[in-house]
C-alpha positions as MATLAB code, in Angstrom:
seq = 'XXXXXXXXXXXXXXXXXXXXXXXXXXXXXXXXXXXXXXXXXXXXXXXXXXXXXXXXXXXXXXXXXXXXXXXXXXXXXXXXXXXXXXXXXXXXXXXXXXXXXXXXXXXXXXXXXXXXXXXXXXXXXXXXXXXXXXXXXXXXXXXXXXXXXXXXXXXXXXXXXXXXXXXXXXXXXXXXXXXXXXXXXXXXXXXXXXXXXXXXXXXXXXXXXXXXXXXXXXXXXXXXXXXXXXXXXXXXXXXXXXXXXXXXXXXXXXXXXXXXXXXXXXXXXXXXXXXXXXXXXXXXXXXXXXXXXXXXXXXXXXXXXXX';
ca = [
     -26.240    0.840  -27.990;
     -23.484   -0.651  -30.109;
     -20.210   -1.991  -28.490;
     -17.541   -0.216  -28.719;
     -14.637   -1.251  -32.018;
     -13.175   -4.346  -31.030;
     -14.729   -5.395  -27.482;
     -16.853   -8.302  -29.772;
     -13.420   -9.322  -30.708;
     -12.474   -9.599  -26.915;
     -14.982  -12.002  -26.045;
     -16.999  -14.803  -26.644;
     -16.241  -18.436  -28.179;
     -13.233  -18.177  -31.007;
     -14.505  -17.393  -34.457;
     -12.701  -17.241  -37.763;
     -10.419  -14.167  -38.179;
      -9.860  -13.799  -34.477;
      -5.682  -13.883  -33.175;
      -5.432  -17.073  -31.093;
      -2.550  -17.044  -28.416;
      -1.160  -20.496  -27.659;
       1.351  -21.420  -24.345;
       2.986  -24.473  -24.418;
       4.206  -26.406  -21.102;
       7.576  -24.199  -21.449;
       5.384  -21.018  -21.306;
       6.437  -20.520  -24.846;
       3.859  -18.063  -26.658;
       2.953  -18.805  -30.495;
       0.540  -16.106  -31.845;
      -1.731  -16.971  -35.854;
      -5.188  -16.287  -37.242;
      -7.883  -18.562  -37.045;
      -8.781  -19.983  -40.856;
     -11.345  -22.295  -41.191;
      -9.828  -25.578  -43.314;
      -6.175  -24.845  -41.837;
      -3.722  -26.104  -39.448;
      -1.229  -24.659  -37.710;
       2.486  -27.032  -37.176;
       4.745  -27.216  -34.704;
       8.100  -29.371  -34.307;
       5.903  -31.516  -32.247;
       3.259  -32.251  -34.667;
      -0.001  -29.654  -35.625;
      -3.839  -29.666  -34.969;
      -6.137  -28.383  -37.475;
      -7.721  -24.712  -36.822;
     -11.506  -26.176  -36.752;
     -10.884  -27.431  -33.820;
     -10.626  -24.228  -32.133;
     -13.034  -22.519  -34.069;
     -16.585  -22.352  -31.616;
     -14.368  -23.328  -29.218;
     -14.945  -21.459  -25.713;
     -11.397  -19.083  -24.509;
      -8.847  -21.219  -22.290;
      -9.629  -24.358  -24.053;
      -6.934  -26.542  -24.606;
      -5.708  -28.384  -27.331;
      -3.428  -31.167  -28.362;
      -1.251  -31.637  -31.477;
      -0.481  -35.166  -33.310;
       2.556  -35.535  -31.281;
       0.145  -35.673  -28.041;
       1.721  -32.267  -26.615;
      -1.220  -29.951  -24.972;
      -1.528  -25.927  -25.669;
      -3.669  -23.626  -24.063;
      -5.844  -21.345  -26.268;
      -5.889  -17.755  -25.448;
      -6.691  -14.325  -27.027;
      -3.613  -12.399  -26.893;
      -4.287   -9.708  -24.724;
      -2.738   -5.925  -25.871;
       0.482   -6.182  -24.055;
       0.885   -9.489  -25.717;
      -0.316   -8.340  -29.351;
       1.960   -5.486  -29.413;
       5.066   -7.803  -29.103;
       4.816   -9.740  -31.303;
       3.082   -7.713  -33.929;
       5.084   -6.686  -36.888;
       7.494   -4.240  -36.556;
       8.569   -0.987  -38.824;
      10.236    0.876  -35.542;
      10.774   -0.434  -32.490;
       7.539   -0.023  -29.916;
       6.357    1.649  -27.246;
       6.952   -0.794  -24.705;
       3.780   -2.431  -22.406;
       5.188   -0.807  -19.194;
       5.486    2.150  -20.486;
       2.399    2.320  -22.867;
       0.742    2.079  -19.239;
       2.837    4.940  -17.141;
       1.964    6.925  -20.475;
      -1.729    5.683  -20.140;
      -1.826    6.865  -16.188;
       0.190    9.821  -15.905;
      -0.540   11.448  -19.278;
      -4.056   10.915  -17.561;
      -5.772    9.787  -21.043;
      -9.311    9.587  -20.369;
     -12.923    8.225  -21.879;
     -13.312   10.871  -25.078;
     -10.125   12.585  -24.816;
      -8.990   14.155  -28.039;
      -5.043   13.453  -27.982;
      -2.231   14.085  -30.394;
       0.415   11.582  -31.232;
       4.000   12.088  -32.803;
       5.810    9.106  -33.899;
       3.806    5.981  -34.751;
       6.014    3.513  -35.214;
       4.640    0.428  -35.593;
       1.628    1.260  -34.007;
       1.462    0.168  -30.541;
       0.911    2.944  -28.450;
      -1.400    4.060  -31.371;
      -3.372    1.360  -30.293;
      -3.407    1.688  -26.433;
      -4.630    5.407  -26.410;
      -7.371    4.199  -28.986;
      -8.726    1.456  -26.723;
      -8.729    4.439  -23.991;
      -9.690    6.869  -25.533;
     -12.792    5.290  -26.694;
     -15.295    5.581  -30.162;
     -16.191    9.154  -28.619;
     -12.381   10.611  -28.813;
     -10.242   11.232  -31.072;
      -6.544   10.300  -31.146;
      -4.875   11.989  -34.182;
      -1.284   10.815  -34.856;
       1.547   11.814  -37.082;
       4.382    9.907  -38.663;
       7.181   10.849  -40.728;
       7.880    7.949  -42.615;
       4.968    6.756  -44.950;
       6.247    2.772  -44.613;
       5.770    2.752  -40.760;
       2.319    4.393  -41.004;
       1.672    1.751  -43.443;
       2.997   -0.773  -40.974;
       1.137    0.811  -37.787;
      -2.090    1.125  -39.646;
      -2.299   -2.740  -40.293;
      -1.703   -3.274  -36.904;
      -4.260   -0.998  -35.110;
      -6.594   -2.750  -37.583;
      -6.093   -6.179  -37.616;
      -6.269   -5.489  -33.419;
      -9.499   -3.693  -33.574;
     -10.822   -6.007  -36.419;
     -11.082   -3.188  -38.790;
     -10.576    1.005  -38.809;
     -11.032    2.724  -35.304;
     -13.669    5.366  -36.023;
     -11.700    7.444  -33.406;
      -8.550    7.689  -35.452;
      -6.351    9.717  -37.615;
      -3.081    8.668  -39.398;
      -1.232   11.607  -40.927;
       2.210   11.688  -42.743;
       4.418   14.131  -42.301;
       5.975   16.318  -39.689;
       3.776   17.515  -36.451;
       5.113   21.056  -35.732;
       4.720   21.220  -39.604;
       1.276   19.694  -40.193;
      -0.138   20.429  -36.589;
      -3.547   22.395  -37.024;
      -5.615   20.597  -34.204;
      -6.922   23.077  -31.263;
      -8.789   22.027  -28.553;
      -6.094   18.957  -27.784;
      -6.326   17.604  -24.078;
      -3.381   15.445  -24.488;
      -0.007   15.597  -26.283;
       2.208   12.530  -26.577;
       5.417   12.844  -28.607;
       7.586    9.176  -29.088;
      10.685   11.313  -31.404;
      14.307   12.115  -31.490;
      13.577   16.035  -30.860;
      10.226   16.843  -28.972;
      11.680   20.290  -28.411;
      11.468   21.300  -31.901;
       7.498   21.195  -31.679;
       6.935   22.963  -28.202;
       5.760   26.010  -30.511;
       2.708   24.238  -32.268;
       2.114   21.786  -29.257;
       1.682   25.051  -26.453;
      -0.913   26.269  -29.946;
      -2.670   23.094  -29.857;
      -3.135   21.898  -26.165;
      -5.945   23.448  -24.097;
      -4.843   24.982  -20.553;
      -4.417   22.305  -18.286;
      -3.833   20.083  -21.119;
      -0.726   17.183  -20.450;
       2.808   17.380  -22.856;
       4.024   13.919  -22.349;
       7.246   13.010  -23.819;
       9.140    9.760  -24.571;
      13.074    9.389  -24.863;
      15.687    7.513  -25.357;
      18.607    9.321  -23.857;
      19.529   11.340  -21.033;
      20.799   14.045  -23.414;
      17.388   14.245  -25.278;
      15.591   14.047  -21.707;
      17.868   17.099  -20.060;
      17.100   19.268  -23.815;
      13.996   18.639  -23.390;
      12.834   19.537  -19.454;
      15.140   22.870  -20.301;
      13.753   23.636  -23.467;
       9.924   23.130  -21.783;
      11.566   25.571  -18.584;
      12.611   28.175  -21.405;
       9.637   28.201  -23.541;
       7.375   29.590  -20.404;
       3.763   28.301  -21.352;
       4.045   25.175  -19.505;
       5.007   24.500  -15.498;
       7.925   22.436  -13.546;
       8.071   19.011  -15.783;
       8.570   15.501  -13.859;
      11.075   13.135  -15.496;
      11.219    9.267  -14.462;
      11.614    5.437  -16.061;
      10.294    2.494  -14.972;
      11.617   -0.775  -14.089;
      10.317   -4.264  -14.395;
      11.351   -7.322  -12.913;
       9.246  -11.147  -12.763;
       9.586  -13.107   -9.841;
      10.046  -16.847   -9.907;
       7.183  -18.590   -7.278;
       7.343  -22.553   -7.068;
       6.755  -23.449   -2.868;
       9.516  -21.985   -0.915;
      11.477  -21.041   -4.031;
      10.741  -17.481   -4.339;
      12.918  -15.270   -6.519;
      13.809  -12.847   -8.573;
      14.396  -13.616  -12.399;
      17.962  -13.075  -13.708;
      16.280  -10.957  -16.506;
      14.714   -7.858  -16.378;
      12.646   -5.044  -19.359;
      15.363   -2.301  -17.387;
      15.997    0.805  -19.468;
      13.317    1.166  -22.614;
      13.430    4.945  -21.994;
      12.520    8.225  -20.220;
       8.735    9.834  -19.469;
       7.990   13.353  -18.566;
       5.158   15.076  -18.238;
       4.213   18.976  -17.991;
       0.953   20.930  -18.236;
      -0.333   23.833  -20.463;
      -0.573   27.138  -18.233;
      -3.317   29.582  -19.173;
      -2.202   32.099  -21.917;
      -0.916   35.493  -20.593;
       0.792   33.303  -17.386;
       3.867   32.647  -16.373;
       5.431   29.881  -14.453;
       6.243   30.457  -10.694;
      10.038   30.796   -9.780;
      11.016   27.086   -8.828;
      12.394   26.968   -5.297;
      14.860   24.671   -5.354;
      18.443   25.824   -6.673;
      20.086   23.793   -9.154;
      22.439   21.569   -8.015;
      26.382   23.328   -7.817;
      27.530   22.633  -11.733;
      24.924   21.698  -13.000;
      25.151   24.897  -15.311;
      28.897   24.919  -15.556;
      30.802   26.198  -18.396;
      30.296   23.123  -20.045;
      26.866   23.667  -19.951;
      25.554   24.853  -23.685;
      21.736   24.160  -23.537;
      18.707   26.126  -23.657;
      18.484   29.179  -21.537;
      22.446   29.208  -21.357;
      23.767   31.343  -17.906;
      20.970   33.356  -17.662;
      18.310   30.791  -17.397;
      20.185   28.716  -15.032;
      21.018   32.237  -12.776;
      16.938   32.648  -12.444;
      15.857   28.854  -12.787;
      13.170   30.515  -14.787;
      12.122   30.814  -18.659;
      11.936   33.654  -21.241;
       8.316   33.155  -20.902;
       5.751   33.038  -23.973;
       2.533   33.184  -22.537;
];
């Protein structure tokens, strides 16, 4: 049985081609590509690459200006980065939430909206394995040129499991059978039509935004539409500590706000959602209120239904 694309890549003494992460004694990170006959510089002098090449993982190295580096793979969260950038990406910490609550499994087949530069592309590959498939659409032709160089220089080459298409999803859509959705965009509730068409029942929506104006359109818009049930909303928080001794400590800096997460699942056709049993909050469908479902929706806390 062959390995699966890229796991050679993830192991094993360094060989030429292969991304080489290297830490100095600040905990600085400095990413290249091992070429055989090169060197890589620093303001503190360079080493040449052949020294690394053969060269077991965690082996450490020392420039002409006698300063030591350690010699790593970048792992995913690391690539992703500092990997170049079209659009700004899909965050590590939420790449994994995505990962775990959109539930993305061994051989899933999964639909993406809004590439970017290609690093979320690249976590649901690595999940969803040789065996899946993990189609994924982009509107602008430069970042799916961008995101495509990246999945493959990670995966040393094209991921047999993937499709790149151009163009708009709720326009281009025709994939049935989907178990997963996951739409990174400015308006996910423009494509709830071709996404309820695509996803299988009990398949996950999961949707990633910026804004608390996009999030509230969208959980309402999902409530309205009527094929899907009671969406969860969150965002996630990270925060290093500092652990020397007795000095234990939060850092000053934190990755806070990168964006919003929700998730909802595909009822069976011909069903609708139960009532919700919690009343909306007093004013939170004021007269100021002008989203979907309007007075009516908010009297009910129920949909128009569409199953």
């Amino acid at each position: 049985m062959s390995e699966p694309t890229g796991a050679a890549r993830r192991r094993g003494p360094f060989q030429v081609g292969d991304q080489v992460q290297l830490t100095d004694p600040k905990g600085r990170h400095y990413t290249f590509t091992l070429e055989a006959g090169k060197s890589f510089h620093t303001h503190k002098g360079a080493f040449p690459h052949d020294e690394l090449i053969g060269a077991p993982e965690g082996t450490v190295v020392r420039t002409t200006g006698n300063v030591a580096y350690l010699a790593l793979r970048p792992l995913l969260p690391d690539y992703v980065l500092s990997m170049p950038r079209g659009a700004a990406v899909v965050y590590p910490k939420d790449a994994g939430q995505i990962l775990a609550m959109a539930d993305i499994f061994p051989g899933a087949r999964v639909v993406e909206a809004g590439v970017g530069s290609g690093s979320l592309s690249s976590f649901l590959l690595r999940a969803v394995g040789d065996q899946g498939m993990l189609h994924s659409y982009e509107r602008r032709a430069d970042f799916a040129d961008i995101a495509r160089q990246n999945v493959e220089r990670y995966f040393g080459g094209p991921h047999p499991a993937w499709r790149l298409t151009v163009g708009d999803l709720q326009d281009n859509l025709s994939d049935t059978g989907v178990d997963r959705v996951i739409l990174d965009m400015l308006a996910p509730w423009e494509c709830l039509d071709a996404v309820s068409k695509a996803l299988v029942p009990g398949g996950i929506l999961c949707a990633y935004v910026a804004t608390t104006t996009q999030l509230a359109r969208t959980v309402e818009s999902i409530r309205e539409y009527g094929t899907f049930n009671e969406p969860a909303a969150w965002e996630t928080m990270v925060r290093n500590w500092h652990v020397e001794g007795l000095a234990v400590r939060p850092d000053h800096r934190m990755v806070g706000h990168t964006g919003f997460l929700l998730t909802t699942r595909r009822l069976a056709d011909g069903v609708e959602p139960p009532l919700r049993r919690r009343r909306p909050s007093k004013g939170a469908y004021g007269e100021d209120y002008t989203g979907p479902g309007g007075a009516a929706g908010a009297a009910s806390g129920t949909g128009s239904g569409r199953g």
